[in-house]
C-alpha positions as CSV (number, residue, x, y, z in Angstrom):
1,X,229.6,177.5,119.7
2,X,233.2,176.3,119.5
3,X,234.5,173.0,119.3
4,X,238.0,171.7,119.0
5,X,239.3,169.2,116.8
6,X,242.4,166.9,116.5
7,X,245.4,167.6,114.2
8,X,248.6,169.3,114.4
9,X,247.2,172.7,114.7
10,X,243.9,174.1,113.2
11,X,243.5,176.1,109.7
12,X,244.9,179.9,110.5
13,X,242.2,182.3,110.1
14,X,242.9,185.8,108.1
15,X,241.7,189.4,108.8
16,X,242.3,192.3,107.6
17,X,243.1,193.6,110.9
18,X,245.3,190.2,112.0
19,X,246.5,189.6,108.3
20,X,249.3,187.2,109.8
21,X,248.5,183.9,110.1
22,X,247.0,182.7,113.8
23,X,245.7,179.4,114.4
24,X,242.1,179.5,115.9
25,X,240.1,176.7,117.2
26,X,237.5,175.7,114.8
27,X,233.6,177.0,115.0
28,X,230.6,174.9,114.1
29,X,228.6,175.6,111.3
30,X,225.7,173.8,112.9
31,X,223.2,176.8,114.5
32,X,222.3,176.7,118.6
33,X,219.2,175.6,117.4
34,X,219.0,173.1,115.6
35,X,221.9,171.6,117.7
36,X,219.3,171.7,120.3
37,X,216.2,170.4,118.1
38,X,218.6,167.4,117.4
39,X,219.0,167.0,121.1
40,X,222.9,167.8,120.6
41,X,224.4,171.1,121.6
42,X,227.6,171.9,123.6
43,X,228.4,175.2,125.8
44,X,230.7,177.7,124.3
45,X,234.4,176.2,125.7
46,X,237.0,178.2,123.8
47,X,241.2,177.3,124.0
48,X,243.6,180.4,123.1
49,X,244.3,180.5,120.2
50,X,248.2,180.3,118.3
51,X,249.2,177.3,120.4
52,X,249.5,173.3,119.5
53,X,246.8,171.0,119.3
54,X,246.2,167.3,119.9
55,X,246.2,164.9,116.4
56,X,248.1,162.8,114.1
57,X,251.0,164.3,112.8
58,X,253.3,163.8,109.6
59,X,256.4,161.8,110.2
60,X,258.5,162.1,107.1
61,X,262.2,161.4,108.2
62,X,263.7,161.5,104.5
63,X,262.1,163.2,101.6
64,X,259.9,161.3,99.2
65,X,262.2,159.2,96.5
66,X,265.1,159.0,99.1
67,X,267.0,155.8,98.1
68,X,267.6,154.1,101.6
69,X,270.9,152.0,101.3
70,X,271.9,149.7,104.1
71,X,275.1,150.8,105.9
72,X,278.0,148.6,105.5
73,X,281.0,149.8,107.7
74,X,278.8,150.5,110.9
75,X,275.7,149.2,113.0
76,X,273.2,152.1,113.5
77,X,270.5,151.7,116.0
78,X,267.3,154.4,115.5
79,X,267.0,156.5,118.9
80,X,263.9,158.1,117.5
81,X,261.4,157.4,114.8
82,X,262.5,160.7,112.8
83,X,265.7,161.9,114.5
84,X,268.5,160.3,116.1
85,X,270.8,157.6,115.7
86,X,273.6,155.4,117.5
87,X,276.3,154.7,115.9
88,X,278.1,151.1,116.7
89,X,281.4,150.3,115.5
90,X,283.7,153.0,114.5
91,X,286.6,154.5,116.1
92,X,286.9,158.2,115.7
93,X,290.0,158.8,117.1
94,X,291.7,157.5,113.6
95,X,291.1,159.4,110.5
96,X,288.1,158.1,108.6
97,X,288.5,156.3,105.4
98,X,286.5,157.4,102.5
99,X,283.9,155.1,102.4
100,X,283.0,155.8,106.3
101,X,282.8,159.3,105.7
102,X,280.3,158.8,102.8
103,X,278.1,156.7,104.9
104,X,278.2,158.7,108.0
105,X,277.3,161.8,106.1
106,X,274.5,159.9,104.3
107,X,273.7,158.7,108.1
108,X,273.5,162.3,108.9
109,X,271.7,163.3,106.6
110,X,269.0,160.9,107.0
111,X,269.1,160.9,111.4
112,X,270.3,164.6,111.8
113,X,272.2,164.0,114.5
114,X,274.4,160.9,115.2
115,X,275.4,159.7,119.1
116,X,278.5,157.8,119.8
117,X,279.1,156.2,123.0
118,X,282.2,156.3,125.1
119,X,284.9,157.6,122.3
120,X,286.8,160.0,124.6
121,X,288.4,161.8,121.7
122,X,291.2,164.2,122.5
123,X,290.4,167.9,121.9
124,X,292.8,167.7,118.4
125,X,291.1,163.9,117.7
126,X,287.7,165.6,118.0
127,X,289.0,168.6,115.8
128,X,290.2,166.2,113.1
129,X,286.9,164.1,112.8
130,X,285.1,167.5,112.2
131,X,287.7,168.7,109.4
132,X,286.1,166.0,107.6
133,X,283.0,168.1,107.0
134,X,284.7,171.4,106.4
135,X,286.7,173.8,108.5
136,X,286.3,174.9,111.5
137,X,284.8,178.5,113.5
138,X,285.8,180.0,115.8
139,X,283.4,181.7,118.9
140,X,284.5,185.1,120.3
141,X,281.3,185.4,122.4
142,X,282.1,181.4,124.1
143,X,284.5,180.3,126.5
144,X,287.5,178.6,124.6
145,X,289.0,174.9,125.1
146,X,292.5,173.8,124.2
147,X,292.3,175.7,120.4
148,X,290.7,178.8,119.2
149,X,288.3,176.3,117.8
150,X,286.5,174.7,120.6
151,X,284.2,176.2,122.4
152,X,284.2,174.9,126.5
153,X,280.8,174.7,128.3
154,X,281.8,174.4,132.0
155,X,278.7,174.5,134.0
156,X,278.2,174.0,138.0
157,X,280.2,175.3,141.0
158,X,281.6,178.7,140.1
159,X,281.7,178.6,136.2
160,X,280.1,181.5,135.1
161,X,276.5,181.0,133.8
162,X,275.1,180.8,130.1
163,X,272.0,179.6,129.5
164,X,271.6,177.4,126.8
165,X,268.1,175.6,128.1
166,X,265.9,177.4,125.3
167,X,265.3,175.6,121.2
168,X,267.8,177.2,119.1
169,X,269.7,176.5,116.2
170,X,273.7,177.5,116.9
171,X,275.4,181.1,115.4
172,X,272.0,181.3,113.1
173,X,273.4,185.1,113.6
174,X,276.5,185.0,111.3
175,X,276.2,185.6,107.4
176,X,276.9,182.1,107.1
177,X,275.2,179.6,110.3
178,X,277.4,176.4,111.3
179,X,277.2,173.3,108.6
180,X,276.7,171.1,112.2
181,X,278.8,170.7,115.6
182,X,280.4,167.9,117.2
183,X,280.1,167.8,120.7
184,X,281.7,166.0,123.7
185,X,280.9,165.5,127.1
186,X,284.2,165.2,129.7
187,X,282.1,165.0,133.0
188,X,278.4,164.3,133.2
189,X,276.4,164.9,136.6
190,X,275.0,161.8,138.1
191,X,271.3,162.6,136.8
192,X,270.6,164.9,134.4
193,X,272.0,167.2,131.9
194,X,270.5,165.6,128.8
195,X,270.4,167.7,125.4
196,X,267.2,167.6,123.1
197,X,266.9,167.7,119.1
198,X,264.7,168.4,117.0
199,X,263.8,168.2,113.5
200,X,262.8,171.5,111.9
201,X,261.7,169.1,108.4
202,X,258.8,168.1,110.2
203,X,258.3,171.2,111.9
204,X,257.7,172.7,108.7
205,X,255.9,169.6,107.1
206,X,253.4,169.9,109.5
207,X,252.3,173.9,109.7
208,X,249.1,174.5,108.1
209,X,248.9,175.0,104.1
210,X,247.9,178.2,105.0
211,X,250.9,179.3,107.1
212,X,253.7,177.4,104.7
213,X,251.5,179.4,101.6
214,X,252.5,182.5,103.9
215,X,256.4,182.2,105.2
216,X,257.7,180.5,101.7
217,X,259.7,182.8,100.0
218,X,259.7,185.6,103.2
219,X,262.9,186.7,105.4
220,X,263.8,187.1,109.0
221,X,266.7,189.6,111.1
222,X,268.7,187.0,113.0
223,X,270.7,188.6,116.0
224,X,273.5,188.0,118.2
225,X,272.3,190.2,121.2
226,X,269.3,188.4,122.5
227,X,270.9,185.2,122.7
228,X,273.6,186.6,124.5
229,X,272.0,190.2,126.3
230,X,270.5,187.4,128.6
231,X,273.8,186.8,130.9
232,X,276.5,189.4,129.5
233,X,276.5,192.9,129.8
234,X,276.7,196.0,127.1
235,X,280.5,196.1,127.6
236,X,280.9,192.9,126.7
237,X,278.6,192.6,123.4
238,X,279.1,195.9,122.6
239,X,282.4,195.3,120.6
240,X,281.2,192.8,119.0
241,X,278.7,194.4,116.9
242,X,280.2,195.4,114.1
243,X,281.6,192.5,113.4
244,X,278.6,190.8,113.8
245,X,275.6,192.6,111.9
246,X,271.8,191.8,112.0
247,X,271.4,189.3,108.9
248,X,268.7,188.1,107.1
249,X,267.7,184.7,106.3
250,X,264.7,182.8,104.6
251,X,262.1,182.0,107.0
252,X,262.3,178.9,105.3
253,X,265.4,177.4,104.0
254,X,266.0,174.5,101.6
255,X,268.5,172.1,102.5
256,X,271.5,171.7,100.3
257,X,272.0,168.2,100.0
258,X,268.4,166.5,100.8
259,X,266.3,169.4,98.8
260,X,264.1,169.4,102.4
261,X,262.3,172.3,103.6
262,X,263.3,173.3,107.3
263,X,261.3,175.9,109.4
264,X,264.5,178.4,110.0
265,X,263.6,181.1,112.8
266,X,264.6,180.6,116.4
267,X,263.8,181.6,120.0
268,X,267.5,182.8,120.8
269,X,268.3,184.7,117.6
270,X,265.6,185.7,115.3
271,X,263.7,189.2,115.9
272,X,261.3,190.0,113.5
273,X,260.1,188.6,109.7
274,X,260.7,191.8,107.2
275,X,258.1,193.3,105.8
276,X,255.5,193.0,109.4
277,X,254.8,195.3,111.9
278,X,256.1,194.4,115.5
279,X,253.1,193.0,116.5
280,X,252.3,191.3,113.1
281,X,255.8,189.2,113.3
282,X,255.8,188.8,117.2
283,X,252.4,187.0,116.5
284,X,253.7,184.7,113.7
285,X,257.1,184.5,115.6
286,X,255.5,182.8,118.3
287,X,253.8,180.4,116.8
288,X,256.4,179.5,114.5
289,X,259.3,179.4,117.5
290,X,256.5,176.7,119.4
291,X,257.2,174.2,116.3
292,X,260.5,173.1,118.3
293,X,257.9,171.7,121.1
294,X,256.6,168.8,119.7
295,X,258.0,165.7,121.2
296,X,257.1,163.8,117.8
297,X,259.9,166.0,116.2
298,X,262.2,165.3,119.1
299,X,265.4,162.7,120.7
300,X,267.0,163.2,124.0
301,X,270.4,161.6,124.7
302,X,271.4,160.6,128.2
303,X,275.1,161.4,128.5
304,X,277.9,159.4,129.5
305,X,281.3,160.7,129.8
306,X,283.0,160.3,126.2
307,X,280.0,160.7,124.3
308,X,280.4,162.4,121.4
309,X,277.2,163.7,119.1
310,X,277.2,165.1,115.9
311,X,274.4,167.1,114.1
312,X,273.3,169.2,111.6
313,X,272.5,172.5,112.2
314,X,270.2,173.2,109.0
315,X,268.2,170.9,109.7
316,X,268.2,171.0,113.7
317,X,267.1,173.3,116.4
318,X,268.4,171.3,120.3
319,X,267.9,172.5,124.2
320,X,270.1,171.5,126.5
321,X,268.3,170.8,129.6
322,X,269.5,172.3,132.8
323,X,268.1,170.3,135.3
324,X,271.8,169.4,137.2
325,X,272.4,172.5,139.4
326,X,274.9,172.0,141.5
327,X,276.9,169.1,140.1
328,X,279.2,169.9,137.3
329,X,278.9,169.3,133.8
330,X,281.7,170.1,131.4
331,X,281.6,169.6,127.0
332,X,283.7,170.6,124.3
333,X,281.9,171.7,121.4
334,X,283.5,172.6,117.7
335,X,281.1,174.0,114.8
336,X,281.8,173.2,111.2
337,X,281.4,176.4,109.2
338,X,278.4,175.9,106.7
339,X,277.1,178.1,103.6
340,X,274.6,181.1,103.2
341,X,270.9,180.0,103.4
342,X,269.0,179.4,100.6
């Protein structure tokens, strides 16, 4: 007989022959018969197993002994109960004073990613605020804005198609994956075209014991050509792939400035955990990939023209949803260059 239960996903079960780990609906101990002597007993009902179940989940937005501080030079209103906040109050077209930076990095840091409404920042404006985190990438495989810098997403009538409607954390492919990205929207269509984030802290803070025991301490090949094989062709990528290399990252990686754990594979980029057959890390893969889903873990922003968001890409995975077709929807999108993961 076979029951399920609630929770964020059942206890992964081990074989030899299935040694990764898959989630499996919990069995009863309790025999046929003596269900049925008790006057109890359900039919067999079985759910496939390796997906997401029903239950409470852990909602830890900071890490334990996080000393919260109220913010002093801006009002910051929660869009989400673990990710997502509206900043109030600044102007980001002039150069940010110390003190603001501090706080809006400690605002990061605690939200993820930060929405400001209506700023209408000039491409260099918008270049400037993200020079305060670091310097800047560049994108050979993206359409480029006004610098090398910026990245354009023009989308609707004849702009060519790319297809970024899938959970994925950005460039997750290079040695070194993007610190975070500031991006702005420049026209909006008149429903639709939202973006999603969501926080790969709680993704990981809510996998079974059993599955955290397994992927701590293991490795994944991150790759540019999936992400991209999708809507360009072998002449295009093909040059590129020397200067971009398979690379291998922690399955799990530990955030540099919080000390948080952060579940660090993706749908677009990631192809196998070393060390697994094919079939062994497609299994895991999967299930790991599907940690993106939860709405729990997740904000969505409604987009007005000038809004600018800012997030960090450790810590993140986002979708953006393409749900528009066929009004137009153009942003401008620059990525702060961030460190190897650790």
């Amino acid at each position: 007989m076979t029951v399920t239960t609630g929770g964020p996903a059942p206890a992964p079960t081990f074989s030899p022959s299935s040694p990764s780990p898959v989630p499996a609906t919990p069995v009863s101990d309790c025999p046929p018969a003596a269900e049925r002597a008790a006057g109890v007993w359900l039919r067999e009902a079985r759910v496939p197993d390796g997906g997401l179940f029903e239950g409470r989940r852990v909602l830890r937005r900071v890490p334990d002994g996080w000393e919260g501080r109220p913010y002093e030079r801006f009002e910051l209103v929660p869009r989400g109960r673990l990710i997502g906040a509206e900043i109030r109050g600044v102007d980001l077209s002039r150069p940010l004073a110390d003190g603001l930076r501090e706080e809006l990095n400690r605002a990061l840091l605690e939200w993820k990613v930060l929405f400001f409404r209506g700023q209408g920042l000039s491409s260099a404006q918008q270049r400037a605020f993200a020079r305060h985190w670091g310097e800047l990438e560049t994108n050979p495989l993206l359409a480029t804005g006004s610098a090398a810098e910026v990245v354009r997403f023009e989308k609707g009538g004849d702009a060519a198609p790319t297809f970024e409607n899938v959970w994925h954390a950005d460039v997750t492919f290079r040695e070194r994956p993007a610190m975070g990205a500031v991006l702005q929207l420049h026209e909006v269509p008149p429903v639709g075209g939202d973006t999603m984030w969501a926080d790969m802290a709680a993704a990981y803070d809510n996998l079974p014991a059993e599955v955290r025991a397994r992927i701590d301490g293991a490795t994944a090949v991150h790759d540019f050509i999936p992400g991209f094989a999708r809507f360009y062709g072998p002449e295009r990528l093909a040059p590129l792939q020397d200067a971009f290399p398979p690379v291998q990252h922690p399955v799990v990686r530990v955030h540099p400035e919080t000390g948080r754990r952060l579940l660090f594979v993706n749908t677009s980029f990631t192809t196998r955990i070393t060390g697994m057959d094919r079939e062994e890390s497609d299994t895991l893969l999967r299930y790991l990939v599907q940690q993106a889903h939860v709405p729990e873990y997740q904000v969505r922003w409604r987009w007005r023209a000038g809004d600018l968001a800012f997030w960090d890409n450790r810590a993140t995975q986002h979708y953006a949803v393409d749900d528009y077709a066929p009004h137009r929807r153009v942003a401008e999108r620059v990525a702060i260059a961030g460190d190897r993961p650790r």
